[in-house]
VOBA-1610 file (N, C-alpha, C; in pm, whole numbers, padded with zeros to 5 digits, always signed):
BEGIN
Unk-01554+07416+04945Unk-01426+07447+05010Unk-01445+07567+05103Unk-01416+07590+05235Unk-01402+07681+05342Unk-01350+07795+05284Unk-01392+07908+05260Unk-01354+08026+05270Unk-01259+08062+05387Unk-01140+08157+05352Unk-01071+08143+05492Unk-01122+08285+05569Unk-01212+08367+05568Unk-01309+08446+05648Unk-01496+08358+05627Unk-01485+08203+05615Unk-01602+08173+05693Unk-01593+08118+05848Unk-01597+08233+05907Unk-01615+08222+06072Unk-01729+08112+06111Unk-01854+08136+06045Unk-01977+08038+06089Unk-01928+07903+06055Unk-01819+07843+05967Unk-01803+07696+05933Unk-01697+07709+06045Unk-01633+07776+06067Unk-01443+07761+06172Unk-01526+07778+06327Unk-01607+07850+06316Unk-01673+07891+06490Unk-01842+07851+06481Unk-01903+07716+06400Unk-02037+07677+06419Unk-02104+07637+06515Unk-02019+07691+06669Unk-02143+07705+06818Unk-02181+07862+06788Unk-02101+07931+06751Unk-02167+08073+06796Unk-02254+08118+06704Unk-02316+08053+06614Unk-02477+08058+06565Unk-02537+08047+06683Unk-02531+07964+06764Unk-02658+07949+06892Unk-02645+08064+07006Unk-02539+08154+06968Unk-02512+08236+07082Unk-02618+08313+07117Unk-02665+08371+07210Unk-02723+08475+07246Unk-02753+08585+07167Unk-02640+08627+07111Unk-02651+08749+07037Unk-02720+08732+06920Unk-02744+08633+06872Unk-02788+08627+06742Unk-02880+08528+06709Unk-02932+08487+06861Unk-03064+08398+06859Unk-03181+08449+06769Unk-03278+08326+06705Unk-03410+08397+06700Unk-03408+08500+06541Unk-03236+08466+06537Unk-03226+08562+06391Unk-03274+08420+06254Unk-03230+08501+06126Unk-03248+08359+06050Unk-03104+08317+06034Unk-03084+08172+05973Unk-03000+08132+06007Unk-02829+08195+05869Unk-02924+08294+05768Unk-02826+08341+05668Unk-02785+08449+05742Unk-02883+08556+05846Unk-02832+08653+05923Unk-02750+08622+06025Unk-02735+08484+06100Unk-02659+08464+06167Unk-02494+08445+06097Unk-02505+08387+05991Unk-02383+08336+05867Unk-02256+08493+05848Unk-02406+08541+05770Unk-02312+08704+05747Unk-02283+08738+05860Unk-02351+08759+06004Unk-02279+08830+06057Unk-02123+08780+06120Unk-02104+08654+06163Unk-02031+08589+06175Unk-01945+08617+06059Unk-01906+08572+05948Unk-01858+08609+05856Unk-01824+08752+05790Unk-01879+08885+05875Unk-01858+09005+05812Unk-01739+09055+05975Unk-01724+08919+06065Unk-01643+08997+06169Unk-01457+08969+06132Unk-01416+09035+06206Unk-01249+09011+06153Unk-01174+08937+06310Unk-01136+08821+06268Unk-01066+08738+06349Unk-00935+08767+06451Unk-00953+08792+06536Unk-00849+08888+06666Unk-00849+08832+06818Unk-00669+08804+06786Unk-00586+08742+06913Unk-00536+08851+06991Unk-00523+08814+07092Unk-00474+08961+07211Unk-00351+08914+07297Unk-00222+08961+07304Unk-00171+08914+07441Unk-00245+08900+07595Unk-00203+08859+07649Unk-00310+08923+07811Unk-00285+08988+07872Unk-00125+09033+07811Unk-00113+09189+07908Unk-00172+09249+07826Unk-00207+09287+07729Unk-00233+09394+07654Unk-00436+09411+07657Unk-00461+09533+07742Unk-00625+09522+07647Unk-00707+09538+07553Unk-00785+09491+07489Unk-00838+09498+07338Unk-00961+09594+07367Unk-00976+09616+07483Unk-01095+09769+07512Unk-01027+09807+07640Unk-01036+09941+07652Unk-00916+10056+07705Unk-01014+10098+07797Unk-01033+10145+07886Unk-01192+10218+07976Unk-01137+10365+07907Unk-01234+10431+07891Unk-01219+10577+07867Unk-01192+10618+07744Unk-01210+10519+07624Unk-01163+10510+07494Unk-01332+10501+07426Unk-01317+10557+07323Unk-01447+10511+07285Unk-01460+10403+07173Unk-01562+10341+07194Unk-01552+10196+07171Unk-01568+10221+07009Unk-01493+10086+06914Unk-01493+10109+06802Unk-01612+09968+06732Unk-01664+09948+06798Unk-01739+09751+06804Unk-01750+09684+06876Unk-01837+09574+06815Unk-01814+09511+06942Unk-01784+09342+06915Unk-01712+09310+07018Unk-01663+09183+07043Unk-01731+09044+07069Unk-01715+08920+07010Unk-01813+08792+07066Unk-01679+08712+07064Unk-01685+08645+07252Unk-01583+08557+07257Unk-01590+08467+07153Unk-01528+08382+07109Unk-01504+08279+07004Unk-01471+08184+07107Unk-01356+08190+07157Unk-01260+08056+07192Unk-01229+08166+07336Unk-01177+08085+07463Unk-01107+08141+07595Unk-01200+08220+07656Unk-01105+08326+07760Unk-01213+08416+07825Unk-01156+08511+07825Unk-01283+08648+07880Unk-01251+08755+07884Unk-01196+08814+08021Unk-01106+08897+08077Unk-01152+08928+08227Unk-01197+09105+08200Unk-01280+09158+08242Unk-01351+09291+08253Unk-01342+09356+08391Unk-01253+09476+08383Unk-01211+09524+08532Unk-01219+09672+08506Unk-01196+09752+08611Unk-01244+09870+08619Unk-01149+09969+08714Unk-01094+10058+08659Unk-00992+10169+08760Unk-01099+10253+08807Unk-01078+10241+08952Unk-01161+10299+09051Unk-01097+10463+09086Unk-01131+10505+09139Unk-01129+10665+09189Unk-00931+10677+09215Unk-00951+10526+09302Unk-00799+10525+09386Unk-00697+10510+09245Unk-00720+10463+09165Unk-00624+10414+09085Unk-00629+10256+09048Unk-00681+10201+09179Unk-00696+10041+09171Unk-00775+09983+09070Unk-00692+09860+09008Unk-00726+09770+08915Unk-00858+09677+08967Unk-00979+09696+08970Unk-01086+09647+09027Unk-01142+09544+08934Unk-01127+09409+08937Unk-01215+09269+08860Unk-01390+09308+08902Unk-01437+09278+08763Unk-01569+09341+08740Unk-01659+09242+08728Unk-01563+09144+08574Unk-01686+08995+08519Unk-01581+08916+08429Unk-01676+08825+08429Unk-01580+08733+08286Unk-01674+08764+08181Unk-01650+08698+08074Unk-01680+08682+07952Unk-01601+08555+07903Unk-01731+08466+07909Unk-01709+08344+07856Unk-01744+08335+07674Unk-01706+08205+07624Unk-01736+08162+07513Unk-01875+08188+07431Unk-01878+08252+07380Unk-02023+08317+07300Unk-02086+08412+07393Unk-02038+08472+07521Unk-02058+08600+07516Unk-01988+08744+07468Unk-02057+08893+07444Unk-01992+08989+07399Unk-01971+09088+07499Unk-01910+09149+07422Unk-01836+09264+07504Unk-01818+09408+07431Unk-01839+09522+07480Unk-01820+09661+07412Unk-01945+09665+07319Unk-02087+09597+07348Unk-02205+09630+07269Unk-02248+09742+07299Unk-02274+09777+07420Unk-02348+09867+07437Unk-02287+10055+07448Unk-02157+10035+07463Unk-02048+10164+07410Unk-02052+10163+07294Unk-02060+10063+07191Unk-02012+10082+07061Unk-02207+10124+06996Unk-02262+10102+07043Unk-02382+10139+07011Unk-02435+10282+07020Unk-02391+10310+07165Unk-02421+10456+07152Unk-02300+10554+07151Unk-02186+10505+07127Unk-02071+10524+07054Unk-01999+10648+07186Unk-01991+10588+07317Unk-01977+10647+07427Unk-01831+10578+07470Unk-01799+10605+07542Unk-01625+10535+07604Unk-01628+10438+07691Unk-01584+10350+07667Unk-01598+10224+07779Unk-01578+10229+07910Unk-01669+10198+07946Unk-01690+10208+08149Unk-01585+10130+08195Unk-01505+10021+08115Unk-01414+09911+08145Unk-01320+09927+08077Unk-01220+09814+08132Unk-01171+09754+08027Unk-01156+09603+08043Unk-01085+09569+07857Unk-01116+09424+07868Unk-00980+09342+07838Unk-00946+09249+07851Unk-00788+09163+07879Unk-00854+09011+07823Unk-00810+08961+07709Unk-00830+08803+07689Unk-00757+08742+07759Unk-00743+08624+07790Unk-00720+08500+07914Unk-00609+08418+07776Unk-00500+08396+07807Unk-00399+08319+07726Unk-00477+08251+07621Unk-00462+08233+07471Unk-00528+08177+07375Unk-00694+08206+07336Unk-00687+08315+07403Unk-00874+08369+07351Unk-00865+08409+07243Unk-00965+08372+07126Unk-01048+08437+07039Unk-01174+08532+07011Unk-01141+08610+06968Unk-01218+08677+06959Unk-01301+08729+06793Unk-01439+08758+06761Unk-01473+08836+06628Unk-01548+08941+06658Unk-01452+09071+06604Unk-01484+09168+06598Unk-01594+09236+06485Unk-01653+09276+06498Unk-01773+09372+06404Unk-01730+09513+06455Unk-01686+09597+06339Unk-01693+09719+06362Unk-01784+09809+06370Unk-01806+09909+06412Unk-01924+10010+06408Unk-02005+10024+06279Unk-01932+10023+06228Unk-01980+10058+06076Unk-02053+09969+06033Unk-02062+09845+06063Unk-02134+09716+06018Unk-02243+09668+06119Unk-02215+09692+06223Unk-02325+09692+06345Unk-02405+09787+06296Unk-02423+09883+06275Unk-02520+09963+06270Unk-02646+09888+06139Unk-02617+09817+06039Unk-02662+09720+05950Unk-02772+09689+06053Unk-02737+09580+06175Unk-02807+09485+06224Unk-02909+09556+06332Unk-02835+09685+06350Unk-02949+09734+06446Unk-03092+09773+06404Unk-03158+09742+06259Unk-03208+09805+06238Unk-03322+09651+06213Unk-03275+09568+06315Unk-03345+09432+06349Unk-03425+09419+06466Unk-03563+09390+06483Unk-03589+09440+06569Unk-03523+09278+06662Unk-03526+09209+06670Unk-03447+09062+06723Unk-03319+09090+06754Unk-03222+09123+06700Unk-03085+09150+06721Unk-03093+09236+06876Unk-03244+09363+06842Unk-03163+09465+06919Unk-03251+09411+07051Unk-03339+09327+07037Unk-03430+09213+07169Unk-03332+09156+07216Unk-03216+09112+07125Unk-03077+09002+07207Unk-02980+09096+07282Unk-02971+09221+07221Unk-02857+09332+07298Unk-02932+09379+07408Unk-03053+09354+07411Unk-03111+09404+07562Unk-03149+09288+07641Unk-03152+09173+07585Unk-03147+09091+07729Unk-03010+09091+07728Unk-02930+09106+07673Unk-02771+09067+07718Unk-02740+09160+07816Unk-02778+09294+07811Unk-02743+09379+07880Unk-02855+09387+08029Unk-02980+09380+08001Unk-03031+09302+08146Unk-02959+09202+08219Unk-02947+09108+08171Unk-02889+08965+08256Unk-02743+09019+08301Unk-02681+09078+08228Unk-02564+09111+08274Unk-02587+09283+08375Unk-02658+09358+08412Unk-02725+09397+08523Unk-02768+09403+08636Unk-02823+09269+08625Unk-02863+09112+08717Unk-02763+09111+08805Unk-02617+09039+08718Unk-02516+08964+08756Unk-02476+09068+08839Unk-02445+09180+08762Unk-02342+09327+08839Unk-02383+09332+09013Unk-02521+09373+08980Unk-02613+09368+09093Unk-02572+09314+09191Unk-02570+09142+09179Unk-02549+09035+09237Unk-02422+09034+09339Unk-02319+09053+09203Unk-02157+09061+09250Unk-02191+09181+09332Unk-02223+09299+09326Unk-02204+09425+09392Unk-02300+09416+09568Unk-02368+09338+09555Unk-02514+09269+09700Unk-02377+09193+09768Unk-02269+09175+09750Unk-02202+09102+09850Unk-02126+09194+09947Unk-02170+09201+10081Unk-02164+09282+10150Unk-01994+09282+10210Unk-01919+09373+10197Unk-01855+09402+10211Unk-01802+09368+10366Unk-01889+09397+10467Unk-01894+09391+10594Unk-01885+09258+10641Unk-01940+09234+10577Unk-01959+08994+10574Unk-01788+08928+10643Unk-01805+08836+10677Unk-01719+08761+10716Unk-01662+08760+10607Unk-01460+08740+10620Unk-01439+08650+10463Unk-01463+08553+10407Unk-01485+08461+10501Unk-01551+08344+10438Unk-01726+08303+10382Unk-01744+08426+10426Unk-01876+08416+10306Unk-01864+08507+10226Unk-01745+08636+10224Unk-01717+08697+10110Unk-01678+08591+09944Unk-01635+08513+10029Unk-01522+08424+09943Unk-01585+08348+09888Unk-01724+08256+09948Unk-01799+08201+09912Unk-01883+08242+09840Unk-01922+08383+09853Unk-02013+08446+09729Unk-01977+08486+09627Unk-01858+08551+09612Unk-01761+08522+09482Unk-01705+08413+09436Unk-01669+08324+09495Unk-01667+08171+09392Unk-01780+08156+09322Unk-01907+08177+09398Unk-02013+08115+09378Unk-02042+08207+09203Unk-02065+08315+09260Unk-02050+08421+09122Unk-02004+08374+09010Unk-01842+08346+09040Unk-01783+08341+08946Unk-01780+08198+08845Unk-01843+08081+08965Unk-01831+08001+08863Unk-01973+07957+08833Unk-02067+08028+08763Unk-02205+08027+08723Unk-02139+07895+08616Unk-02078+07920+08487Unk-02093+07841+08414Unk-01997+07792+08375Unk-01869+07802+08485Unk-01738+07724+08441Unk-01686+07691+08574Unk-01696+07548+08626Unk-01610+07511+08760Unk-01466+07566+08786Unk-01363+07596+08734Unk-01286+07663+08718Unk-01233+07790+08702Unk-01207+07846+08823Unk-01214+07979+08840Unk-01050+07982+08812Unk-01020+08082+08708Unk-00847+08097+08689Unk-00827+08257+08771Unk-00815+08239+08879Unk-00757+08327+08986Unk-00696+08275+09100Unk-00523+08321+09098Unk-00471+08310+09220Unk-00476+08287+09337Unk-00449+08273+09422Unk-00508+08301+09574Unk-00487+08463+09581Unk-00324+08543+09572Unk-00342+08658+09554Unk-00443+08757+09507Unk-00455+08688+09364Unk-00561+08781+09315Unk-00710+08834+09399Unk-00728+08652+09432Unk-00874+08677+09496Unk-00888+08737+09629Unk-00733+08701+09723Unk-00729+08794+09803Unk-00757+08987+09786Unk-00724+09012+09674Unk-00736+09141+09663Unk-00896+09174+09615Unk-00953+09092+09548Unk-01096+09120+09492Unk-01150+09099+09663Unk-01122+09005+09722Unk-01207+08990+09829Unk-01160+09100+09966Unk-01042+09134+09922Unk-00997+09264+10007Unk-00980+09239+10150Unk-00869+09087+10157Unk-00816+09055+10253Unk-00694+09020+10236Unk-00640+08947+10317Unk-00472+08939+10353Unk-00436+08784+10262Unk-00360+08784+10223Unk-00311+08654+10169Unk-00346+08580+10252Unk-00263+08576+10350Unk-00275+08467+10462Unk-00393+08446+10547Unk-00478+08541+10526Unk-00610+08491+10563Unk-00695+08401+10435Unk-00670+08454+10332Unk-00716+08362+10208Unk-00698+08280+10166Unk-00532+08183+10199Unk-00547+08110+10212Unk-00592+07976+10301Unk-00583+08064+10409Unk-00696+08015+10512Unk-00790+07997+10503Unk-00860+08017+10439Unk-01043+08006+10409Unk-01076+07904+10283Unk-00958+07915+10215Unk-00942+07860+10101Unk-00919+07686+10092Unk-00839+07715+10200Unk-00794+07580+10317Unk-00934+07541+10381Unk-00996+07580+10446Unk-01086+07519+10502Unk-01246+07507+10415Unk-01243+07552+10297Unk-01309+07502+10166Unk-01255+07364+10130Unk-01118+07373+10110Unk-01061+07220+10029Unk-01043+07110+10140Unk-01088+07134+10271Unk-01073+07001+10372Unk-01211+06968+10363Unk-01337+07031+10340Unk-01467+07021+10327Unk-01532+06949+10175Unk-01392+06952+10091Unk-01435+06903+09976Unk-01505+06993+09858Unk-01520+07085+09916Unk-01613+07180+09834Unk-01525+07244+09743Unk-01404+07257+09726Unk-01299+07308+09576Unk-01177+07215+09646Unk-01106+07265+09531Unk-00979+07198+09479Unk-00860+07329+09395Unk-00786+07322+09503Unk-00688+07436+09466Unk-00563+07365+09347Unk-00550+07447+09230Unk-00441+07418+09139Unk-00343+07534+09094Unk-00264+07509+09007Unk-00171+07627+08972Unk-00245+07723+08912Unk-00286+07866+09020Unk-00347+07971+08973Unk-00504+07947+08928Unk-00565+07860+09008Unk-00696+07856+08943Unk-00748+07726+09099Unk-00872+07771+09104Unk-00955+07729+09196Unk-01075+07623+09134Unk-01110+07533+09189Unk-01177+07429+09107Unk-01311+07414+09196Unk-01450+07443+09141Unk-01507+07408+09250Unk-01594+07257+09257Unk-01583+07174+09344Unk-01615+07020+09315Unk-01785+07047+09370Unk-01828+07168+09470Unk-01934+07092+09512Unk-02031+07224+09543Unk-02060+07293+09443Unk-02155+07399+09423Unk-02238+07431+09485Unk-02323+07293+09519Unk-02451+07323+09592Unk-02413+07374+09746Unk-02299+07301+09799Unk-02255+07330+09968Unk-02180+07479+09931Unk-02135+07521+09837Unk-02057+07622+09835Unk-02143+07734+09831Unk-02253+07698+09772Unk-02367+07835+09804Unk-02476+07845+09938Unk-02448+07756+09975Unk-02497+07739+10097Unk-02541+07873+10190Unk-02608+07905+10243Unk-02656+08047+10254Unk-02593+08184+10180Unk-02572+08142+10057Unk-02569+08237+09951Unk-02610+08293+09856Unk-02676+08393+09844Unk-02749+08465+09690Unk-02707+08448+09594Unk-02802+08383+09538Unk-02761+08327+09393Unk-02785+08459+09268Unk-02674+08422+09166Unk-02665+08550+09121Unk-02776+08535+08940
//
């Protein structure tokens, strides 16, 4: 009979996650099972920037969005966090204040491990091989997103952030507004560009979310991230 804190029988993809590759498969069990199960509104964030981190987070179910208050005050989009990736590892490790913050996407799950219990696993040398490629690859990505030149046309601004954003989910859930502001142009130019993406076939605009049908033309002289 299911224990109602066995996470590894209720959430049995995120054994294969990243974080806990390469472990054995009872260390993957407990840790899954020693986390505490946590829903978020999406106004509300479950990591604060400037707070110091108390654990750390592995999507379960939905997504994350990760954004950043800049000098000005502005609400700046950073990354996602998809399904079996984490979030707040590397603050809650060296027990420093989050460079971000983080907002679940309507119906995300999340399992939390507190500090107190992380510190258990760090003393793996595999666990702490998975918290450093996680934190390389996601380096990479920053990198990547941050190499898009500002100066660029919008329409290859626009194109290199779709492209970004939809590494591993065709479905980008951002506005036209929104992306107008990440891409730091005018509505009405965004949807202009946006427009002449969806006559080309290459996405498909829906309520609040961008669809992309044809990846390969959409990166089309674009750095892949």
């Amino acid at each position: 009979m299911q224990s109602p804190n066995d996470n590894s029988v209720r959430f049995p993809h995120l054994l294969k996650t990243k974080l806990l590759q390469n472990l054995p498969d009872s260390l993957k069990r407990k840790y899954l099972n020693s986390c505490e199960v946590k829903s978020h509104s999406p106004e509300i964030n479950f990591i604060e920037q400037g707070e110091v981190a108390t654990g750390i987070f592995l999507v379960a179910h939905g997504c994350v969005e990760i954004s950043r208050l800049n000098p000005a005050g502005q609400n700046v989009f950073m990354s996602l966090a998809e399904v079996g990736d984490c979030v707040g590892e590397i603050e809650a490790v060296a027990v420093k204040q989050s460079i971000a913050s983080c907002s679940g996407k309507k119906g995300t799950i999340l399992l939390f491990l507190p500090r107190k219990l992380l510190v258990e696993y760090l003393g793996n040398i595999e666990f702490v091989k998975n918290l450093s490629l996680i934190f390389l690859e996601r380096m990479d990505n920053n990198n990547s997103f941050r190499s898009i030149d500002k100066l660029d046309p919008v329409s290859m601004r626009l194109r290199s952030y779709l492209n970004f954003m939809s590494v591993r989910n065709a479905t980008i859930d951002k506005s036209q507004a929104e992306l107008a502001a990440i891409i730091c142009c005018s509505r009405q130019t965004m949807n202009k560009e946006l427009g002449v993406l969806r006559k080309k076939g290459i996405i498909d605009l829906q309520s609040g979310a961008v669809v992309i049908l044809d990846r390969e033309n959409l990166a089309e002289g674009v750095d892949q991230p």
